[in-house]
N, C-alpha and C positions, 0 to 999 in steps of 0.2 A: 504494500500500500504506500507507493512514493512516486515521485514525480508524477509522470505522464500514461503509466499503466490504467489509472479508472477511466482515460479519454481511449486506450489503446486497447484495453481487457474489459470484454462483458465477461461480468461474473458466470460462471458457470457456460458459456460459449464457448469460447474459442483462448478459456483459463481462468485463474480464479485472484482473485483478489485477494490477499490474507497482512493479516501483521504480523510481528516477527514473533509475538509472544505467542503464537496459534501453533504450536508444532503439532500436536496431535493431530487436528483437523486438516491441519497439511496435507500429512502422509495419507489421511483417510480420504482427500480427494483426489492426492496424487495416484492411488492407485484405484481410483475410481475413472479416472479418463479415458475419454472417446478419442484416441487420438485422430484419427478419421475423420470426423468432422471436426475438432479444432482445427485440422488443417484447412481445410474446405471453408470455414466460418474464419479462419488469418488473412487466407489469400482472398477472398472479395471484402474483406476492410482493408486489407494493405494496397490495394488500386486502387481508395482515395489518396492515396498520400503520393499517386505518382505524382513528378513534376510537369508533366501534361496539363494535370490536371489543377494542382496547386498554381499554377504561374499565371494562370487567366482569373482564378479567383484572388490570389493576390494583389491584381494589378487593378480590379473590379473596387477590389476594396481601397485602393490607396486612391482610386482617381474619385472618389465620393467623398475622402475627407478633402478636397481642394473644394 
């Protein structure tokens, strides 16, 4: 639970969100995983982040604050 994992990790999708003090819970979601679909549920959130796509919304967004 740091940085940018709760904008990057749906809980229980595509991985879990946990603090560090949770070890039990850890291990019992770690080996609870669909690896199968986390992969499947990584790769169409990680094509937002291509720079395709970021570079048109970035520049959307700068020319609105002028």
């Amino acid at each position: 639970n740091v940085g940018a994992a709760k904008e990057l990790i749906k809980d229980g999708e595509n991985g879990f969100v946990i603090n560090d003090n949770e070890v039990k819970l850890t291990m019992e979601r770690i080996m609870k995983m669909d690896l199968k679909r986390i992969r499947s549920y990584s790769k169409s959130k990680a094509k937002n982040y291509d720079w395709n796509i970021l570079i048109p919304k970035l520049e959307e967004m700068y020319s609105n604050l002028i």
